[in-house]
N, CA, C and O atoms as a Maestro MAE file, in Angstrom:
{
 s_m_m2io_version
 :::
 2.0.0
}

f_m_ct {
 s_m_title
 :::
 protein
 m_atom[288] {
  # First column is atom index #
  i_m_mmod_type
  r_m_x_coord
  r_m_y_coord
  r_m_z_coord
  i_m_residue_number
  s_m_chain_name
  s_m_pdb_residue_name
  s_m_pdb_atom_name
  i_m_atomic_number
  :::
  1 25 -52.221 -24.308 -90.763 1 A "UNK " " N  " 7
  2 3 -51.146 -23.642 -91.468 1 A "UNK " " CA " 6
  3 2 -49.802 -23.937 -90.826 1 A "UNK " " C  " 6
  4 15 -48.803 -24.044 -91.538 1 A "UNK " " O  " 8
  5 25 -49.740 -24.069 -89.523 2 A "UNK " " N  " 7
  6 3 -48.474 -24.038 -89.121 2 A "UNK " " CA " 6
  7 2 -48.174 -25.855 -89.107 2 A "UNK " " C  " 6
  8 15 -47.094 -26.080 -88.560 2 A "UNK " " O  " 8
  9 25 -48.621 -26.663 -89.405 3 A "UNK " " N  " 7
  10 3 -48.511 -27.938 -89.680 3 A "UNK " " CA " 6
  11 2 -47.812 -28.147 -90.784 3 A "UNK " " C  " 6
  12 15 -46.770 -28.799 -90.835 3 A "UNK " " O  " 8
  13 25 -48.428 -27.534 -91.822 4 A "UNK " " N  " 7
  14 3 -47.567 -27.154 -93.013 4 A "UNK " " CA " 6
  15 2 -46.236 -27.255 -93.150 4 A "UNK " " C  " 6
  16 15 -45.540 -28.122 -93.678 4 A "UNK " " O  " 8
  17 25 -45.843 -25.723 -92.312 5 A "UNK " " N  " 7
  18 3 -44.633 -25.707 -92.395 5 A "UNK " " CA " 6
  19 2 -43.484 -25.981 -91.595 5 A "UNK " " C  " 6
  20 15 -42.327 -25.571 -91.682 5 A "UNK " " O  " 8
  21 25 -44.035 -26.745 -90.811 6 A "UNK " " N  " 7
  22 3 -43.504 -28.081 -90.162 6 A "UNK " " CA " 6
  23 2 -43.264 -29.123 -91.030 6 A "UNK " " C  " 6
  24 15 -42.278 -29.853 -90.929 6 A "UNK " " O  " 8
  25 25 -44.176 -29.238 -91.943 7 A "UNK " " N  " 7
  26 3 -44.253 -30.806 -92.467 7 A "UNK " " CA " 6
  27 2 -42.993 -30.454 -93.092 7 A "UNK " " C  " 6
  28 15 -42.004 -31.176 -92.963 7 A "UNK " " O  " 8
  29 25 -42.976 -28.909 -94.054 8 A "UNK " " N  " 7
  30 3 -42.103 -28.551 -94.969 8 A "UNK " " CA " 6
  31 2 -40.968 -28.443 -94.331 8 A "UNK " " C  " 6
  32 15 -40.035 -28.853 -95.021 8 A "UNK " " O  " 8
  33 25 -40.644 -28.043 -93.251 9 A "UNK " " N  " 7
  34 3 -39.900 -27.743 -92.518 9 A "UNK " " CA " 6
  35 2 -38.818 -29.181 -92.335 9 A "UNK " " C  " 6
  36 15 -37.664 -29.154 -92.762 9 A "UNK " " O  " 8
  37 25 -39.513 -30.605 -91.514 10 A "UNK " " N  " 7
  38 3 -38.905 -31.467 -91.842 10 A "UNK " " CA " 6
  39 2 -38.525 -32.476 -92.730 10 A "UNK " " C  " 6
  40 15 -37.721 -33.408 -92.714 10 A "UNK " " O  " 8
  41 25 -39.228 -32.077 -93.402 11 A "UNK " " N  " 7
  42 3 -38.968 -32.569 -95.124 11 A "UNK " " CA " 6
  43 2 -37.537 -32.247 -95.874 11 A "UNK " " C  " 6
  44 15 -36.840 -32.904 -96.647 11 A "UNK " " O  " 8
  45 25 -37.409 -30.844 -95.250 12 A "UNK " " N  " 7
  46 3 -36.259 -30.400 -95.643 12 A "UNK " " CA " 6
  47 2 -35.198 -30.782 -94.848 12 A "UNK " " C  " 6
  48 15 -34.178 -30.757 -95.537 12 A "UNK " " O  " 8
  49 25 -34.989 -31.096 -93.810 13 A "UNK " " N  " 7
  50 3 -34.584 -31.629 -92.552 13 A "UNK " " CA " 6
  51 2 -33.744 -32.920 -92.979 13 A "UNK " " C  " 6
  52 15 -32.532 -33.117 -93.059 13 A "UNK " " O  " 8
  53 25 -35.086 -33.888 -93.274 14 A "UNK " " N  " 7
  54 3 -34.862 -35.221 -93.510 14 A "UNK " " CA " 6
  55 2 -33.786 -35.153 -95.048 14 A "UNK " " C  " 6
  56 15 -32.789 -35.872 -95.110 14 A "UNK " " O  " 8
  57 25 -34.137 -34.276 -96.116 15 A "UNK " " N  " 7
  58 3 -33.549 -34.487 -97.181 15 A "UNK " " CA " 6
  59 2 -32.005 -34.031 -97.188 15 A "UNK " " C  " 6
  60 15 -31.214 -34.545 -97.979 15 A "UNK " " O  " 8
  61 25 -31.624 -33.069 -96.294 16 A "UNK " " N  " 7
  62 3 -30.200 -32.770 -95.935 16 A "UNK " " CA " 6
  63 2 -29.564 -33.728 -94.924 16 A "UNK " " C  " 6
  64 15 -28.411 -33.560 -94.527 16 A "UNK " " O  " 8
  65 25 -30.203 -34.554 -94.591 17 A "UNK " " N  " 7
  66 3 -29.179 -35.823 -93.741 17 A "UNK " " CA " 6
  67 2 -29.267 -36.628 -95.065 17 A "UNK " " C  " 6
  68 15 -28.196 -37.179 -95.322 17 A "UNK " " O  " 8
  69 25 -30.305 -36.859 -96.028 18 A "UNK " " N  " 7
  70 3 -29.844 -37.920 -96.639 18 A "UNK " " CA " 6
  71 2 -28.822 -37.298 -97.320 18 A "UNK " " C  " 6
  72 15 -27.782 -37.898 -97.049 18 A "UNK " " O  " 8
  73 25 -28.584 -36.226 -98.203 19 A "UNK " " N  " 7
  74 3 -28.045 -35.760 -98.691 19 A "UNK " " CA " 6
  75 2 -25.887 -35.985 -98.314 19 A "UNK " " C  " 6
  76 15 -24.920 -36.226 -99.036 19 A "UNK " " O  " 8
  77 25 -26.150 -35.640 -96.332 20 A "UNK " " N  " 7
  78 3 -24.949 -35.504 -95.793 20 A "UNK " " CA " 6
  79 2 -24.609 -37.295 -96.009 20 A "UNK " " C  " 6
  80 15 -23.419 -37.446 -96.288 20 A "UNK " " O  " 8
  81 25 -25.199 -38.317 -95.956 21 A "UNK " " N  " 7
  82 3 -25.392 -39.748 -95.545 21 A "UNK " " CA " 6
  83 2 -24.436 -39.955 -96.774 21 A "UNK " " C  " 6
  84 15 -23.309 -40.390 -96.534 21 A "UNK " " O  " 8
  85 25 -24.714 -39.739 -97.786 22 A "UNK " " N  " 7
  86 3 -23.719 -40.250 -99.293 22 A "UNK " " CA " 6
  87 2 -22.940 -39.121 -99.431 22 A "UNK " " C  " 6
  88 15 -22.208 -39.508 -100.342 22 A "UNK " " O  " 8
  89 25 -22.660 -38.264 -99.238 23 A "UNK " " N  " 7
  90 3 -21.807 -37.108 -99.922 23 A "UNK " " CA " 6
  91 2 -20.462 -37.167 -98.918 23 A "UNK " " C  " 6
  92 15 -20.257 -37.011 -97.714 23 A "UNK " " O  " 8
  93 25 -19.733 -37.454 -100.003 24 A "UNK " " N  " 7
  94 3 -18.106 -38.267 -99.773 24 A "UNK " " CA " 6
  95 2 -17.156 -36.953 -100.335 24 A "UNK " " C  " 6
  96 15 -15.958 -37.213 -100.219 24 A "UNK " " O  " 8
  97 25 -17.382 -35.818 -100.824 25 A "UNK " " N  " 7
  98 3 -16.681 -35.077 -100.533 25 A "UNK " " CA " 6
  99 2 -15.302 -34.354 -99.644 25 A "UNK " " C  " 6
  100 15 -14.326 -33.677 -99.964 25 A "UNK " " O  " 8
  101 25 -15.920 -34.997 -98.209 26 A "UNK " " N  " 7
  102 3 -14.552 -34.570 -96.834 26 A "UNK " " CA " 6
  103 2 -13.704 -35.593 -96.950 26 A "UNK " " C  " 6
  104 15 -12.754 -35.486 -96.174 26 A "UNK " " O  " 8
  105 25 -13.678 -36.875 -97.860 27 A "UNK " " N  " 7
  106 3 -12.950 -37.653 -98.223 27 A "UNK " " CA " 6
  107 2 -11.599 -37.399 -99.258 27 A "UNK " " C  " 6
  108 15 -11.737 -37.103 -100.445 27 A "UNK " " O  " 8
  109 25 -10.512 -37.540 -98.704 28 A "UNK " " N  " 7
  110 3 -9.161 -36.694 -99.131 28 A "UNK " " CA " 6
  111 2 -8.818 -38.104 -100.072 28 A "UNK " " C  " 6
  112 15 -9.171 -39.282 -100.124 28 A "UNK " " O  " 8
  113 25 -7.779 -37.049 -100.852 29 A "UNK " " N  " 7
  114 3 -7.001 -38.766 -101.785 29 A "UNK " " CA " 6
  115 2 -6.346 -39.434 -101.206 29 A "UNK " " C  " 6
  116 15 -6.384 -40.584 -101.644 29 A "UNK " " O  " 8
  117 25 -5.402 -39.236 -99.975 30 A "UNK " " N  " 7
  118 3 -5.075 -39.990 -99.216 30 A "UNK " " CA " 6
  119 2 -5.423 -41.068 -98.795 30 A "UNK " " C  " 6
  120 15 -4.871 -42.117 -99.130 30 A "UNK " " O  " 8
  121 25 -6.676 -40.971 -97.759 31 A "UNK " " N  " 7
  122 3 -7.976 -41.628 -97.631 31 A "UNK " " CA " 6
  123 2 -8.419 -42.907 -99.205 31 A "UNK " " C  " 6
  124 15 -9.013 -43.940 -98.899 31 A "UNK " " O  " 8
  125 25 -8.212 -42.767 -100.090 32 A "UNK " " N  " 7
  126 3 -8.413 -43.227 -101.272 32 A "UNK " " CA " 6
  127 2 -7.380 -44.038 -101.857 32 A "UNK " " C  " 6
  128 15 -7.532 -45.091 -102.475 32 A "UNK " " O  " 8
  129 25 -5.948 -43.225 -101.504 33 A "UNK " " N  " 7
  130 3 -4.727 -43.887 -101.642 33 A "UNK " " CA " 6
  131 2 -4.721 -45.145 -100.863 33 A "UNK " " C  " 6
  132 15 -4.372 -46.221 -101.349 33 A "UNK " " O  " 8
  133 25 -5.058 -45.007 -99.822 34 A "UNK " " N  " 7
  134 3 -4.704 -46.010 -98.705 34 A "UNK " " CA " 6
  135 2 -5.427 -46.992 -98.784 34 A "UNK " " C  " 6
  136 15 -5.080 -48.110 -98.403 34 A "UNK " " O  " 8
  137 25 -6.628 -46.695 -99.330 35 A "UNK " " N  " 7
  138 3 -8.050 -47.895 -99.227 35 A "UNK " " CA " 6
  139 2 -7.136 -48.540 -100.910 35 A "UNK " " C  " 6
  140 15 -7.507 -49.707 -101.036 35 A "UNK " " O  " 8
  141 25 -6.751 -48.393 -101.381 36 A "UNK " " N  " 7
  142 3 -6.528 -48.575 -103.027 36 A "UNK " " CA " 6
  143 2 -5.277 -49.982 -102.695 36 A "UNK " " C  " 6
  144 15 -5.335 -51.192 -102.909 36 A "UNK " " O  " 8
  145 25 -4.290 -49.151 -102.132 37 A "UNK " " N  " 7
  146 3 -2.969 -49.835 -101.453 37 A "UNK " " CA " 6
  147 2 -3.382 -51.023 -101.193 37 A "UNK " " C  " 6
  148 15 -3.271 -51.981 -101.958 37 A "UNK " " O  " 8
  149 25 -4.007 -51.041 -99.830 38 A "UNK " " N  " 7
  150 3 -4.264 -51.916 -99.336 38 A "UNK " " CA " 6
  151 2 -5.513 -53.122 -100.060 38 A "UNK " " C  " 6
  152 15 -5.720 -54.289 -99.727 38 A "UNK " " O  " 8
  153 25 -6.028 -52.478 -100.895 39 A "UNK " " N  " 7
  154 3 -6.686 -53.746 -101.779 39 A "UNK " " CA " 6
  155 2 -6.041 -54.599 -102.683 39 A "UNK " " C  " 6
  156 15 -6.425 -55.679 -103.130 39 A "UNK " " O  " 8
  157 25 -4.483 -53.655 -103.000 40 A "UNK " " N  " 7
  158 3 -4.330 -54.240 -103.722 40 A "UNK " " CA " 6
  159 2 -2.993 -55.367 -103.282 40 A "UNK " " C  " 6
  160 15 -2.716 -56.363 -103.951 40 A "UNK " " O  " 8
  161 25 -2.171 -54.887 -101.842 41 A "UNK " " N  " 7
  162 3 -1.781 -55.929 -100.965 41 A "UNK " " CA " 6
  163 2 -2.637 -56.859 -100.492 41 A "UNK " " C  " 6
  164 15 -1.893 -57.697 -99.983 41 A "UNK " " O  " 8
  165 25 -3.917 -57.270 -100.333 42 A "UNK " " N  " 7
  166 3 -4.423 -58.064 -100.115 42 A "UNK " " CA " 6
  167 2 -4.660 -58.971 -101.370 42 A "UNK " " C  " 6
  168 15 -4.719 -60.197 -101.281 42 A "UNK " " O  " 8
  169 25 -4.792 -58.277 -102.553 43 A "UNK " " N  " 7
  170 3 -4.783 -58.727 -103.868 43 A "UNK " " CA " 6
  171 2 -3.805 -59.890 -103.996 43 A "UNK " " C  " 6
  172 15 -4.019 -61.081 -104.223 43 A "UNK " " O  " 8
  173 25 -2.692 -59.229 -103.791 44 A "UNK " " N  " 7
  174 3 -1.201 -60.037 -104.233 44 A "UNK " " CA " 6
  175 2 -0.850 -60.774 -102.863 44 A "UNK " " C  " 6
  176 15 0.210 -61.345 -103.122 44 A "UNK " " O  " 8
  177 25 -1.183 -61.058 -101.555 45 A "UNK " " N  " 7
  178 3 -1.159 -62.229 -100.659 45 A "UNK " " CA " 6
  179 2 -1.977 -63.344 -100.857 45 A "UNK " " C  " 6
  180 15 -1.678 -64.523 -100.673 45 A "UNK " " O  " 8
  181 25 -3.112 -62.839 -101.278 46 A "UNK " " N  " 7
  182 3 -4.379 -63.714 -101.776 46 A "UNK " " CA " 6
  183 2 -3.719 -64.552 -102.846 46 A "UNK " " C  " 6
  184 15 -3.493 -65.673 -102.391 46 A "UNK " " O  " 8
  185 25 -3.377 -64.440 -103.941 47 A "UNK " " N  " 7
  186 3 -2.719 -64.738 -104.927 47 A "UNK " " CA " 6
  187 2 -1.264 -65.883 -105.134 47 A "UNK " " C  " 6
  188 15 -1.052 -66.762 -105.970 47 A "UNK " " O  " 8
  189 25 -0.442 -65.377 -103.947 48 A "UNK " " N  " 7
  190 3 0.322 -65.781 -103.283 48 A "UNK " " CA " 6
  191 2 0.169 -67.410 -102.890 48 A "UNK " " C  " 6
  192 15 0.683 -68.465 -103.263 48 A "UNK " " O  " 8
  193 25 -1.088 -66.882 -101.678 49 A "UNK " " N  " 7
  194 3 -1.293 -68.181 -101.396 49 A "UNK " " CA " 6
  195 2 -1.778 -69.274 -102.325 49 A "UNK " " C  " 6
  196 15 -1.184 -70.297 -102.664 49 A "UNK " " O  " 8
  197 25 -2.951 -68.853 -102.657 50 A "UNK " " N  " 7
  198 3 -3.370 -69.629 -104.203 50 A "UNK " " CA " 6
  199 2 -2.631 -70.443 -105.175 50 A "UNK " " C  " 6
  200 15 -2.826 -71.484 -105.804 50 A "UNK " " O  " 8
  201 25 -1.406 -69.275 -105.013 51 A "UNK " " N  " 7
  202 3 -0.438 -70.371 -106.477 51 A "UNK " " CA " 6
  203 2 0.668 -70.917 -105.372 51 A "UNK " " C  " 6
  204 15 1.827 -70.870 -105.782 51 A "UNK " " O  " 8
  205 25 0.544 -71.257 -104.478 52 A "UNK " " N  " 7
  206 3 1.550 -71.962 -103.827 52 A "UNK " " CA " 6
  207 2 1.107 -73.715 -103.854 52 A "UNK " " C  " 6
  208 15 0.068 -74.372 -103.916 52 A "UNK " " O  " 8
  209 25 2.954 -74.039 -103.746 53 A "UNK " " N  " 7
  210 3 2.918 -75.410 -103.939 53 A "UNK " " CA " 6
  211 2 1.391 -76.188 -102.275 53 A "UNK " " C  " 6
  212 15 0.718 -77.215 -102.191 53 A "UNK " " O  " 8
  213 25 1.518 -75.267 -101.601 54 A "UNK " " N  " 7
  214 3 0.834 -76.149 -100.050 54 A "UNK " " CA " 6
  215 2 -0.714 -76.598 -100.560 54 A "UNK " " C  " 6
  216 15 -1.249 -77.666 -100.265 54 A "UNK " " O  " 8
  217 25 -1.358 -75.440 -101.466 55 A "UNK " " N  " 7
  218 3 -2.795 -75.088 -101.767 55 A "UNK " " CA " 6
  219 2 -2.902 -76.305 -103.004 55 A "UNK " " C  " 6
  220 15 -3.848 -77.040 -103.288 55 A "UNK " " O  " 8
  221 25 -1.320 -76.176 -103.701 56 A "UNK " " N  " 7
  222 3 -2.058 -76.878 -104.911 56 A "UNK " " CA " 6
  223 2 -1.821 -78.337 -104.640 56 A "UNK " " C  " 6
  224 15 -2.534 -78.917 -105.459 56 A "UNK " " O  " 8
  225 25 -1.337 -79.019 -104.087 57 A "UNK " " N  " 7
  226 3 -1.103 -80.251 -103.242 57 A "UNK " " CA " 6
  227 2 -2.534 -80.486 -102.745 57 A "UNK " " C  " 6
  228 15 -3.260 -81.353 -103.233 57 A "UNK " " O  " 8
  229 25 -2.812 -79.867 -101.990 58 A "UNK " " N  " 7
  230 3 -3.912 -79.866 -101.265 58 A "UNK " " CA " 6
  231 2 -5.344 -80.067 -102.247 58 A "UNK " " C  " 6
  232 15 -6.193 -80.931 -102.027 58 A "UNK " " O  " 8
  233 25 -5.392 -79.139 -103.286 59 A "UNK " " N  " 7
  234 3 -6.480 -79.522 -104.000 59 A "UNK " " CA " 6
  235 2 -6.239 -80.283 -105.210 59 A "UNK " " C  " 6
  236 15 -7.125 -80.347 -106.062 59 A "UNK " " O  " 8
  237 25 -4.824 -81.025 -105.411 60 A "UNK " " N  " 7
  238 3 -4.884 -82.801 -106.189 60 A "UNK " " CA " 6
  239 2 -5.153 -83.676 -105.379 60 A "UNK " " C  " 6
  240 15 -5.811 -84.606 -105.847 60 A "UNK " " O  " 8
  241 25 -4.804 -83.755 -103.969 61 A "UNK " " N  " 7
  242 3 -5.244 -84.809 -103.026 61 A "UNK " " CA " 6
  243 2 -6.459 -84.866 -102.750 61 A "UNK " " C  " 6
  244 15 -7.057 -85.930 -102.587 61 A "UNK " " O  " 8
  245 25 -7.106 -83.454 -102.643 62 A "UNK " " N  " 7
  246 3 -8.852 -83.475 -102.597 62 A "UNK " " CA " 6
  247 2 -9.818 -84.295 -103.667 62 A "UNK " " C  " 6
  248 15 -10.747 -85.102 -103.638 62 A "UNK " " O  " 8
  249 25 -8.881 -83.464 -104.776 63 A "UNK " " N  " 7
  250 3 -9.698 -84.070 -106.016 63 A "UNK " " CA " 6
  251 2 -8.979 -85.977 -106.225 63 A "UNK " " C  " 6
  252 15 -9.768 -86.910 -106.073 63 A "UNK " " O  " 8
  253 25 -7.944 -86.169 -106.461 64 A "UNK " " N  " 7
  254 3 -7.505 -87.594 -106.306 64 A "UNK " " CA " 6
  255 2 -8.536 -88.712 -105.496 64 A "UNK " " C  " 6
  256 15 -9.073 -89.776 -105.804 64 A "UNK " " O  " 8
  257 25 -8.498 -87.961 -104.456 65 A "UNK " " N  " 7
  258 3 -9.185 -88.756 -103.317 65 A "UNK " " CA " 6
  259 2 -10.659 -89.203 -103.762 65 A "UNK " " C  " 6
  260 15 -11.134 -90.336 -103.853 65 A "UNK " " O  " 8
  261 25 -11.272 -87.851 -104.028 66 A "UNK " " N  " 7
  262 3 -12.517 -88.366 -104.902 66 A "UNK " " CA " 6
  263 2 -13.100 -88.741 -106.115 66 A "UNK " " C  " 6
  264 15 -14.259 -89.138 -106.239 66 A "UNK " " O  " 8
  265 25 -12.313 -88.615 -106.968 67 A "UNK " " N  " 7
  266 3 -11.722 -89.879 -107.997 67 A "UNK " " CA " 6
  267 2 -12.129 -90.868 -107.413 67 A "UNK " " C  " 6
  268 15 -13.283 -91.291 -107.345 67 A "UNK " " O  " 8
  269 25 -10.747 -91.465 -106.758 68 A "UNK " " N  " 7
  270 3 -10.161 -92.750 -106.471 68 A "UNK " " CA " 6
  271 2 -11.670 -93.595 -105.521 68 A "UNK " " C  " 6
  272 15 -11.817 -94.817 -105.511 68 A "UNK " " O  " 8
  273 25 -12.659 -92.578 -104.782 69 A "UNK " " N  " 7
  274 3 -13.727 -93.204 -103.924 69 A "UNK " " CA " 6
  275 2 -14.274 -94.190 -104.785 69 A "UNK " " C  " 6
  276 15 -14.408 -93.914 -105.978 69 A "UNK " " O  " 8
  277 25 -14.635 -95.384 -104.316 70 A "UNK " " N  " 7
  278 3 -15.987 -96.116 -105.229 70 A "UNK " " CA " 6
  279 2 -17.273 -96.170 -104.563 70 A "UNK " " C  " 6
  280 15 -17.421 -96.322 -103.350 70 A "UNK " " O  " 8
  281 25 -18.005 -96.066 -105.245 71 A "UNK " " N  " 7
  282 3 -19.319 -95.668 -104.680 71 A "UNK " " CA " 6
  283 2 -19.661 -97.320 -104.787 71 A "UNK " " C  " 6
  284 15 -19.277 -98.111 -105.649 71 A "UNK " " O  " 8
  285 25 -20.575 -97.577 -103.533 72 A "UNK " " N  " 7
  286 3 -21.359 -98.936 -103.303 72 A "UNK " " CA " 6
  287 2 -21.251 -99.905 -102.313 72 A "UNK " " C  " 6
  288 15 -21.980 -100.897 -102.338 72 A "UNK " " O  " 8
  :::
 }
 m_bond[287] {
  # First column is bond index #
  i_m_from
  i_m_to
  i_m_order
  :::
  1 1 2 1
  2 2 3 1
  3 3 4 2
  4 3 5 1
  5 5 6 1
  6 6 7 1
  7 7 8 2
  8 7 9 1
  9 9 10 1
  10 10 11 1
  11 11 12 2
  12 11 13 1
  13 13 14 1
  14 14 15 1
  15 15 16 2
  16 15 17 1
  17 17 18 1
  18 18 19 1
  19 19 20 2
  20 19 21 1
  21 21 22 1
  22 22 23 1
  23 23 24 2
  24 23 25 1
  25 25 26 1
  26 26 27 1
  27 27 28 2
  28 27 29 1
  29 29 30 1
  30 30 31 1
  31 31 32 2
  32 31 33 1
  33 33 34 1
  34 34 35 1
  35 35 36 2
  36 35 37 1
  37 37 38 1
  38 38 39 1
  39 39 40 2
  40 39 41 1
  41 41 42 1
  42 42 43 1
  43 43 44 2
  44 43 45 1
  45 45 46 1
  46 46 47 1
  47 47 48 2
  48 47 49 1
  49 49 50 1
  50 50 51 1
  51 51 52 2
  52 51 53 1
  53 53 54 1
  54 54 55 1
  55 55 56 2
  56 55 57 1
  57 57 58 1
  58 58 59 1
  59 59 60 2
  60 59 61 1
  61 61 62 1
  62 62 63 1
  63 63 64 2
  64 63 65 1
  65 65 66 1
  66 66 67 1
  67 67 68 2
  68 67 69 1
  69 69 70 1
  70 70 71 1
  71 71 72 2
  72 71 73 1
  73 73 74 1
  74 74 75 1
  75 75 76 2
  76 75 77 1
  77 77 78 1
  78 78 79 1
  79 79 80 2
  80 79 81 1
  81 81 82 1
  82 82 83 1
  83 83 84 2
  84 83 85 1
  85 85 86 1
  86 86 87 1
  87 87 88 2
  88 87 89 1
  89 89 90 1
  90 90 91 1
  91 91 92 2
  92 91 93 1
  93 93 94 1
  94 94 95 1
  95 95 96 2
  96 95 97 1
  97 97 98 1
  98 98 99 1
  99 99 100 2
  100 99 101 1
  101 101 102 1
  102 102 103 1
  103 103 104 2
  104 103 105 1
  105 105 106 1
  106 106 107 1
  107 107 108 2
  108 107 109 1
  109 109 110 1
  110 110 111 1
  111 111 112 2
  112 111 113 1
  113 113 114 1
  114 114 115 1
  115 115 116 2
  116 115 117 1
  117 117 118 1
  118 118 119 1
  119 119 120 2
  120 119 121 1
  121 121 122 1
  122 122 123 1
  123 123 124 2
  124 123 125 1
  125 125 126 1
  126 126 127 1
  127 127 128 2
  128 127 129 1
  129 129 130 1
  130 130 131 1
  131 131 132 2
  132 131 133 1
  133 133 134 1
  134 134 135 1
  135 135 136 2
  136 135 137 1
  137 137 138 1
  138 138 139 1
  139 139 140 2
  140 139 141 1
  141 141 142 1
  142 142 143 1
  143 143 144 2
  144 143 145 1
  145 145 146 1
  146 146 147 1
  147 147 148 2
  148 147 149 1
  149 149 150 1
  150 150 151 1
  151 151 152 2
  152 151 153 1
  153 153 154 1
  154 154 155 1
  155 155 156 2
  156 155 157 1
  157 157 158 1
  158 158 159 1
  159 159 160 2
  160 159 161 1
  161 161 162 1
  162 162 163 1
  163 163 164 2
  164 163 165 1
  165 165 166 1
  166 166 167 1
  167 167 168 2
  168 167 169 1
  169 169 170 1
  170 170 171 1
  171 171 172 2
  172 171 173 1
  173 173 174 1
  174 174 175 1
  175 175 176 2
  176 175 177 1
  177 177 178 1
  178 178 179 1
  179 179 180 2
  180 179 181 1
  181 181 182 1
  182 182 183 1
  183 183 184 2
  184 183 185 1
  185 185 186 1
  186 186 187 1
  187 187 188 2
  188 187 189 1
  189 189 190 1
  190 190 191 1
  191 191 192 2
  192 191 193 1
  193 193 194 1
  194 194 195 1
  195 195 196 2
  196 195 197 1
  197 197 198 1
  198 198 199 1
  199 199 200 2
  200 199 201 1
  201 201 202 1
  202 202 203 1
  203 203 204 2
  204 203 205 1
  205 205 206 1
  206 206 207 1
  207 207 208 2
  208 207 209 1
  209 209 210 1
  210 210 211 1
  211 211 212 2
  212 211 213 1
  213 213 214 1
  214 214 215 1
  215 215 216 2
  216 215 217 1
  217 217 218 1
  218 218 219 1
  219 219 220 2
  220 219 221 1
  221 221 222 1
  222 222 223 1
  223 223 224 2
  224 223 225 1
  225 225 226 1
  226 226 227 1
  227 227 228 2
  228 227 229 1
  229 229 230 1
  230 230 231 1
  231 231 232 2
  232 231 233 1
  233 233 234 1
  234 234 235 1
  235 235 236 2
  236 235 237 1
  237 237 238 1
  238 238 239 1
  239 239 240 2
  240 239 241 1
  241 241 242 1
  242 242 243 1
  243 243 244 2
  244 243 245 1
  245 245 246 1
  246 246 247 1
  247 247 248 2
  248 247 249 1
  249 249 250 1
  250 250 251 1
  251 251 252 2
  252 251 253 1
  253 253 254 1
  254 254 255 1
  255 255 256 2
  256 255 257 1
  257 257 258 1
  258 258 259 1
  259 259 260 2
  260 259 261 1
  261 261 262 1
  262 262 263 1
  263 263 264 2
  264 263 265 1
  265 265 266 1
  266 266 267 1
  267 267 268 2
  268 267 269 1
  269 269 270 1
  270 270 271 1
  271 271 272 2
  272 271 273 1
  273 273 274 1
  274 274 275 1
  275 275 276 2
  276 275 277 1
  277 277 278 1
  278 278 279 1
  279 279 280 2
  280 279 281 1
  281 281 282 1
  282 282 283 1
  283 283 284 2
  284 283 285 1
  285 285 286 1
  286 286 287 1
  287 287 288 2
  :::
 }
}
């Protein structure tokens, strides 16, 4: 009997950590603001670089180059 309610005992145990493990509640909007911000400055540097003249140079000479190879 007293195995039991042990078993029950940590059963219940185990299911309130999983419970605490995902529950995002103590998470403020701030916290949310900031993660948001910053995805979306990384967004627009990313972007940045991408459409710049250095990148796109870089991938006509890549592609040119292998074109221009002859195989044999």
């Amino acid at each position: 009997m007293g195995d039991t309610r042990l078993g029950r005992g940590l059963a219940r145990i185990n299911a309130e950590i999983g419970r605490l493990a995902v529950d995002d509640s103590g998470m403020s909007t701030a916290e949310y603001a900031i993660g948001t911000i910053a995805a979306a400055a990384f967004g627009a540097l990313l972007y940045t670089v991408v459409t710049g003249d250095n990148v796109l140079s870089a991938l006509t000479g890549i592609i040119s180059k292998a074109l221009d190879t002859s195989v044999g």
